[in-house]
KOLBATI-703873 format. One record per residue (C-alpha): x, y, z; residue number from 1. Coordinates in Angstrom, 1 decimal. Last residue first. Layout:
BEGIN
X;Y;Z;NUM
...
END
This chain:
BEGIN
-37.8;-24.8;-48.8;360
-40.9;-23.2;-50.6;359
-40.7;-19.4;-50.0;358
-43.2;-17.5;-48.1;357
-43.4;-13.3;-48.8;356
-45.6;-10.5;-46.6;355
-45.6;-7.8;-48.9;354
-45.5;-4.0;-47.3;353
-47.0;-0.9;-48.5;352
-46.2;2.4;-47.4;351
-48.2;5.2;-47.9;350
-47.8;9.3;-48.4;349
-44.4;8.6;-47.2;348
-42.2;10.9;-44.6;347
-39.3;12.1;-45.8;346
-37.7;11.6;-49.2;345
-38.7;11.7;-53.2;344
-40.7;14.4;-53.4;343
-43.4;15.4;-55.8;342
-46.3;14.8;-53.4;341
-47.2;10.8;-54.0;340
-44.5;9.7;-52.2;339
-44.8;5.7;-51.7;338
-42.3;4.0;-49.4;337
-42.4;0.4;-50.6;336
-41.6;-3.0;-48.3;335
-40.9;-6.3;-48.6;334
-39.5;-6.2;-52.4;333
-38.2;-9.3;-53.9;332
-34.4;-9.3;-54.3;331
-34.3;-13.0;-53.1;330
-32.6;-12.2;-49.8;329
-35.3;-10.3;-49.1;328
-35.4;-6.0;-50.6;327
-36.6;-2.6;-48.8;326
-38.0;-0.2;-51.6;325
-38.1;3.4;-52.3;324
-40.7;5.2;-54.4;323
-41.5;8.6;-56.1;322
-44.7;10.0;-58.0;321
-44.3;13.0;-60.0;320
-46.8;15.3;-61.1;319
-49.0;15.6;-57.9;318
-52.2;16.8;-57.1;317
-51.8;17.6;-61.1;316
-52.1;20.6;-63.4;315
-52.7;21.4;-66.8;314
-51.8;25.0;-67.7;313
-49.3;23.7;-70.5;312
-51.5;21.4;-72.2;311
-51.7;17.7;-72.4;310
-49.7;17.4;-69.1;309
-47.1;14.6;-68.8;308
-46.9;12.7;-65.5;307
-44.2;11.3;-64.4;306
-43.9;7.9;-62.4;305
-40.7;7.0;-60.7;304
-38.6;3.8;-58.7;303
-40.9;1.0;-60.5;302
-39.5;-2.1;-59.8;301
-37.5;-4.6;-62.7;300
-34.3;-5.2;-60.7;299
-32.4;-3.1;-62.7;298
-34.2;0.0;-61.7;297
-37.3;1.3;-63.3;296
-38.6;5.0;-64.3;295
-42.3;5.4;-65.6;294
-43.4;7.9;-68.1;293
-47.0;9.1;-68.3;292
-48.7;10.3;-71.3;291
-52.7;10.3;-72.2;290
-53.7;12.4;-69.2;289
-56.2;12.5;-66.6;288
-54.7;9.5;-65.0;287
-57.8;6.8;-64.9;286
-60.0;8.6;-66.9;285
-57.4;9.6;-69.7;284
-58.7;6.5;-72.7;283
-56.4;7.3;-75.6;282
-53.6;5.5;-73.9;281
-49.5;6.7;-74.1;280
-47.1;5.1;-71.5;279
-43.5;5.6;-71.9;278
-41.0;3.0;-70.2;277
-37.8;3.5;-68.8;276
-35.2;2.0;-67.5;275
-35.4;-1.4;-69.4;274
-32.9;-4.4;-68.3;273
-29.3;-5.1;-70.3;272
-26.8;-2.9;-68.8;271
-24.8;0.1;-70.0;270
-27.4;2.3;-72.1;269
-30.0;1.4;-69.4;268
-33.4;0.0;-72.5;267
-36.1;2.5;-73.3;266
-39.0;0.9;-74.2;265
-42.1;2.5;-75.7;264
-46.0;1.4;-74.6;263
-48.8;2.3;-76.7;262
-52.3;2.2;-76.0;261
-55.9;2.3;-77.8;260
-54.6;3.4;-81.6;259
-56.8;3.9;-84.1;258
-57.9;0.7;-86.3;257
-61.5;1.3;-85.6;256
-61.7;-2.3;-83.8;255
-58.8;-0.5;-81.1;254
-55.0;-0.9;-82.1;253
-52.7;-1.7;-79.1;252
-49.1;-0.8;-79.6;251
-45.8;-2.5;-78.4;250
-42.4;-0.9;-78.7;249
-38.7;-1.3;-78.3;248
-38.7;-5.5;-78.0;247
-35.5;-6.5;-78.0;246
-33.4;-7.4;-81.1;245
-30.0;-6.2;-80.2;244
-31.2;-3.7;-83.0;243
-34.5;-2.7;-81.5;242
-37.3;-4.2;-82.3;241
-41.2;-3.2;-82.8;240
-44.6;-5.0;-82.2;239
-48.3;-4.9;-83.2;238
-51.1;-5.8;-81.9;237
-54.7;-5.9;-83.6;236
-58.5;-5.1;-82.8;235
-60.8;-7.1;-84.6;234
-64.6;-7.5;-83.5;233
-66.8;-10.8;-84.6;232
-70.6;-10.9;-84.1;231
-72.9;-13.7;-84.1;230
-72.4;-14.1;-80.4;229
-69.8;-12.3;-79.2;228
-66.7;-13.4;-81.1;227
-63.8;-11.9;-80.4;226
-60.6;-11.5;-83.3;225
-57.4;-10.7;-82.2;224
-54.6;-9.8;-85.1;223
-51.6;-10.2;-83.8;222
-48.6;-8.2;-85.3;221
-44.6;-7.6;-85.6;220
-43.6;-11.4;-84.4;219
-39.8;-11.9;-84.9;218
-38.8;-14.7;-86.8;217
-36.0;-12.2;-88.2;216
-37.2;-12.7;-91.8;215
-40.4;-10.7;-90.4;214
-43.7;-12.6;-88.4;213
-47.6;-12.2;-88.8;212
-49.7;-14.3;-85.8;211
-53.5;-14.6;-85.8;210
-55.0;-14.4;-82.6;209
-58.6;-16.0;-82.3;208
-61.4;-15.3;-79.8;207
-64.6;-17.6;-78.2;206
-64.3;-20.1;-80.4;205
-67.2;-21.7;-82.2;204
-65.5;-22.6;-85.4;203
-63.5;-25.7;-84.0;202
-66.1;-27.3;-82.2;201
-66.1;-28.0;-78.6;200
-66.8;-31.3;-76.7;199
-68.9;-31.4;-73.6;198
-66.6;-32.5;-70.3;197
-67.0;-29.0;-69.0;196
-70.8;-29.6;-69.9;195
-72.1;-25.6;-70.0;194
-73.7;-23.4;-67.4;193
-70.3;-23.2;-65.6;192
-69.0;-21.5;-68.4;191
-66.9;-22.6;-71.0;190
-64.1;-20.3;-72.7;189
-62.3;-21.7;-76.1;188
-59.4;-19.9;-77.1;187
-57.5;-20.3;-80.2;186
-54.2;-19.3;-80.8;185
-52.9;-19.2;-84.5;184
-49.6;-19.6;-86.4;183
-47.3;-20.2;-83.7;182
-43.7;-20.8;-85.1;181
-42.6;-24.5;-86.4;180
-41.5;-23.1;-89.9;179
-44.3;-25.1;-91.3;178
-46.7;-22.8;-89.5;177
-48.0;-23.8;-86.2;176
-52.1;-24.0;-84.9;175
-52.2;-23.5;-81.3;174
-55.3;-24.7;-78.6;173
-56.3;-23.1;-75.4;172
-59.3;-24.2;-73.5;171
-60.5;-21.9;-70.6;170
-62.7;-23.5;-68.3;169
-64.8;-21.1;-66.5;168
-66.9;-21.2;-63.1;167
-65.9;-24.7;-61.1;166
-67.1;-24.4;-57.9;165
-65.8;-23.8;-54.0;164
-68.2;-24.2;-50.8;163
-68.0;-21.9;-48.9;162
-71.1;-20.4;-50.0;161
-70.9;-16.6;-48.7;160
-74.2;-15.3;-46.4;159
-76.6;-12.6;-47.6;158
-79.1;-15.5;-48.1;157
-81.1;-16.9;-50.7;156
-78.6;-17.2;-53.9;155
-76.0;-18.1;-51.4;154
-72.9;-15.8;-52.6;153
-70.3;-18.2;-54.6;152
-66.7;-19.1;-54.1;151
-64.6;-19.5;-56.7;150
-63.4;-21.6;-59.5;149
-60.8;-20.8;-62.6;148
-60.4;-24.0;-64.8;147
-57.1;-24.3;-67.0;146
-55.8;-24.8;-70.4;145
-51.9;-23.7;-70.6;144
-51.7;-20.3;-72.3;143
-48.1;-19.7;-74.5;142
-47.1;-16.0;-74.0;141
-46.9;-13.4;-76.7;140
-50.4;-11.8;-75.7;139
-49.1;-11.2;-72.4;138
-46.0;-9.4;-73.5;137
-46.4;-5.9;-71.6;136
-42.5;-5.3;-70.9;135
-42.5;-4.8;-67.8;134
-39.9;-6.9;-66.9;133
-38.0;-8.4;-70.0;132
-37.9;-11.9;-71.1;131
-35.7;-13.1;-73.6;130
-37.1;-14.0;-76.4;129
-34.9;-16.9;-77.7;128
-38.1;-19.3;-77.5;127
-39.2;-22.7;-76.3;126
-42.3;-24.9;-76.7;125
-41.8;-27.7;-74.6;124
-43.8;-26.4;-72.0;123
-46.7;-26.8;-73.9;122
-46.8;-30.5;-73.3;121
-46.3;-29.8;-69.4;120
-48.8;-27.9;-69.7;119
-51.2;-29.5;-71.4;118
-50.3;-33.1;-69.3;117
-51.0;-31.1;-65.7;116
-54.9;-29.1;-66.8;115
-54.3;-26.6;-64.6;114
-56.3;-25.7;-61.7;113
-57.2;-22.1;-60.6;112
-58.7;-21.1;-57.7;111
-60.1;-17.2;-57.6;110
-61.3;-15.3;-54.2;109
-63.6;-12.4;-55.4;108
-66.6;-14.6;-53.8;107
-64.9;-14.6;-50.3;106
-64.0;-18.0;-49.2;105
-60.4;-17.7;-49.1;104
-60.7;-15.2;-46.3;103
-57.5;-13.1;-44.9;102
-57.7;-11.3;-42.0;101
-56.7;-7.6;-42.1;100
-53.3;-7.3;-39.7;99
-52.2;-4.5;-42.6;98
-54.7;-2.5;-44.2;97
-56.2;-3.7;-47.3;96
-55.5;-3.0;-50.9;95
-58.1;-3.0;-53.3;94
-59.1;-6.5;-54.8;93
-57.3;-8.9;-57.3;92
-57.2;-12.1;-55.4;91
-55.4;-15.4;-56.5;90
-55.1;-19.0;-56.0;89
-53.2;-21.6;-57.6;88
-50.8;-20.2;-59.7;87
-48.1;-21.5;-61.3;86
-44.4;-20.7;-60.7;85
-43.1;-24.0;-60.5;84
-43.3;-24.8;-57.4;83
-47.3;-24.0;-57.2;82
-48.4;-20.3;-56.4;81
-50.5;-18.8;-54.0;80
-50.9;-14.9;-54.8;79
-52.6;-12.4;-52.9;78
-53.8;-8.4;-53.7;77
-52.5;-9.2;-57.1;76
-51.2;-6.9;-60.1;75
-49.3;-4.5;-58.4;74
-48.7;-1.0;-59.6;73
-51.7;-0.5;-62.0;72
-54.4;-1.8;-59.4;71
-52.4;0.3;-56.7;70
-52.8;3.8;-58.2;69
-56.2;3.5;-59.6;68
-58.8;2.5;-57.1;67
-57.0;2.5;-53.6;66
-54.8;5.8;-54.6;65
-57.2;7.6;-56.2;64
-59.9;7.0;-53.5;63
-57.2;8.1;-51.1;62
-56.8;11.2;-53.2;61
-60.4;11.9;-53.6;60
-60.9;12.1;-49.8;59
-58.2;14.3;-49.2;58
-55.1;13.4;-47.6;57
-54.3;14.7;-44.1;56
-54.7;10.5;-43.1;55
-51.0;9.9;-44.5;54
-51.0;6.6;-45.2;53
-48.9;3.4;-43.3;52
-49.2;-0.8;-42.6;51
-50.5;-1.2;-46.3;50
-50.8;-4.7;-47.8;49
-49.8;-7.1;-49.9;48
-49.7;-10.7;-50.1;47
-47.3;-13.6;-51.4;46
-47.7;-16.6;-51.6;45
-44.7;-19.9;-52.7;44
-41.9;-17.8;-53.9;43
-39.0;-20.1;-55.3;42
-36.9;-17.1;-56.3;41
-37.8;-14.1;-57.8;40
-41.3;-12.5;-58.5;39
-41.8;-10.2;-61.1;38
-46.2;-10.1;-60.7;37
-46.0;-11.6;-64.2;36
-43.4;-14.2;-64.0;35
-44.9;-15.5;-61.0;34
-48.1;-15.9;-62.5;33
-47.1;-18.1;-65.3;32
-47.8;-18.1;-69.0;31
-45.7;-20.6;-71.1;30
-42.8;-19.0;-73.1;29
-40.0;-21.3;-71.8;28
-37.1;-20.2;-72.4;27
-33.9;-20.4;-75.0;26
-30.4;-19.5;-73.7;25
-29.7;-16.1;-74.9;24
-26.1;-15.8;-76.1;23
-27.3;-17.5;-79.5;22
-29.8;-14.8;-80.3;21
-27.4;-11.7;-79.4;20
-25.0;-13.1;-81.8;19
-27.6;-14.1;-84.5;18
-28.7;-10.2;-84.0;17
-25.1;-8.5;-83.7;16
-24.1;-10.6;-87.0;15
-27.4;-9.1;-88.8;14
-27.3;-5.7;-87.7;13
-23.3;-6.0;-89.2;12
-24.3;-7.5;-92.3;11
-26.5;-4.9;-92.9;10
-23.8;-2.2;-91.9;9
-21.3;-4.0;-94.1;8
-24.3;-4.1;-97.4;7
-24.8;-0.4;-96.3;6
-20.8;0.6;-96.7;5
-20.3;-1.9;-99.6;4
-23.3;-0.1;-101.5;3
-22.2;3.6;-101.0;2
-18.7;2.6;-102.4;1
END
């Protein structure tokens, strides 16, 4: 009787999994930028900004929240992207102050150009994982080979070269499996010292991801292995599922085998998105403690972040961090009401807005 009751509950996991599976029309799993800051809609830049702070705040609370709060809560200062979802150019920098003019020529201004025919070939590859925002699935995604360029400082004068060069050329190649699933990722990397048009040889790459899947087809690791010079380092990936087959769990094993990071996801018991998400890394310079949990709503934005103490006497300038949002008409957010002072109405520590152009 025991046996009938686990083989039905097998069989049930099972039927719920294929079921899921063939609900979710199959996607594209090639990198884009658009996808990774969550835009919607057919965004062509976007740029963010603060028009509000509180000036009462102390000096290493503003440094806090320029250096640490906003590089983990938006990815990109700017964003130009092509129509479909691509970027061109990007700056990761601290956030500016509203009306600040924009240069393209600064040195920490980035141009990327795809290589066109690899990623349109790699396009074709197409999965039934159904993407989830912010779910950290970087290292799942398909890379299309591309050249980053930027401007460069004048190796005489003080002044910025406007003139814009090609700096890296990142090469990615894929090995399958006779099941057709990714096997390998290579990476090549070339530098601006190097022949872009030179050649590269197979055993001189720069790192290596070796994939490990289940009988599901699901991938549950990733070795990465970085070659720095002579020297290799492996530090490893490693996934877990939930029975609709989402992603519940992602952790980041260091070259000691410890763990780095882990993030756990907690999926809204009545819709599909993730509505929480619990942060653990080893490294506490950035928050001061190993565990934060951050709240989202459906959309994918952060409404909450909680910070847990690693003893009970621990204290925080603030333990909770709130934020409101005013939406487009493509649900992207225009502007964010921070509170950084355990509240969640009133006036804001900072607001940030995002000025948004669509392509007609």
């Amino acid at each position: 009787m025991k046996f009938i009751i686990k083989y039905c509950f097998l069989n049930l996991i099972l039927f719920s999994f294929i079921t899921n599976a063939q609900n979710i029309e199959k996607r594209n799993t090639l990198y884009n930028q658009k996808s990774e800051a969550n835009l919607k809609g057919p965004v062509k830049s976007s740029q963010v900004y603060y028009s509000q702070i509180d000036e009462n705040l102390s000096l290493g609370v503003k440094n806090y929240i320029f250096l640490q709060h906003n590089a983990s809560f938006y990815k990109y200062l700017y964003l130009d992207l092509d129509k479909n979802g691509y970027g061109k150019i990007n700056i990761v920098d601290l956030l500016v102050k509203k009306d600040t003019p924009l240069n393209l020529k600064a040195i920490y201004v980035n141009y990327i150009d795809y290589d066109s025919i690899d990623r349109k070939n790699k396009e074709k590859y197409k999965s039934y994982n159904k993407k989830y925002f912010p779910i950290n699935d970087y290292y799942l995604l398909i890379q299309a080979n591309n050249t980053y360029s930027s401007s460069e400082e004048s190796e005489t004068t003080a002044t910025i070269n406007t003139e814009i060069k090609p700096q890296l050329q990142y090469i990615y190649k894929y090995n399958f499996d006779s099941n057709n699933r990714i096997k390998e990722e290579i990476t090549y990397i070339k530098t601006s010292t190097d022949h872009f048009s030179k050649s590269y040889k197979l055993g001189d790459f720069d790192t290596k991801k070796i994939y490990l899947y289940n009988e599901k087809d699901q991938i549950i690791s990733q070795k990465i292995i970085q070659k720095y010079g002579s020297e290799f380092e492996e530090t490893q990936v490693k996934y877990k599922y939930d029975l609709k087959g989402r992603i519940s769990q992602v952790q980041f094993y260091d070259v000691e085998g410890n763990i780095a990071s882990s993030e756990e996801y907690l999926y809204n018991s009545t819709e599909d998105y993730i509505e929480k998400v619990k942060y653990y890394s080893a490294d506490k310079t950035r928050e001061n403690t190993s565990n934060t949990i951050k709240t989202f709503n459906k959309g994918g934005d952060e409404i909450e972040k909680e910070f847990i103490p690693e003893y009970p006497e621990q204290t925080f300038f603030s333990k909770h961090f709130f934020y409101s949002y005013e939406y487009d008409n493509y649900n992207n957010w225009i502007k964010c009401n921070v509170f950084l002072d355990n509240k969640k109405e009133g006036i804001p520590t900072l607001v940030m807005e995002r000025k948004i152009e669509y392509y007609n």
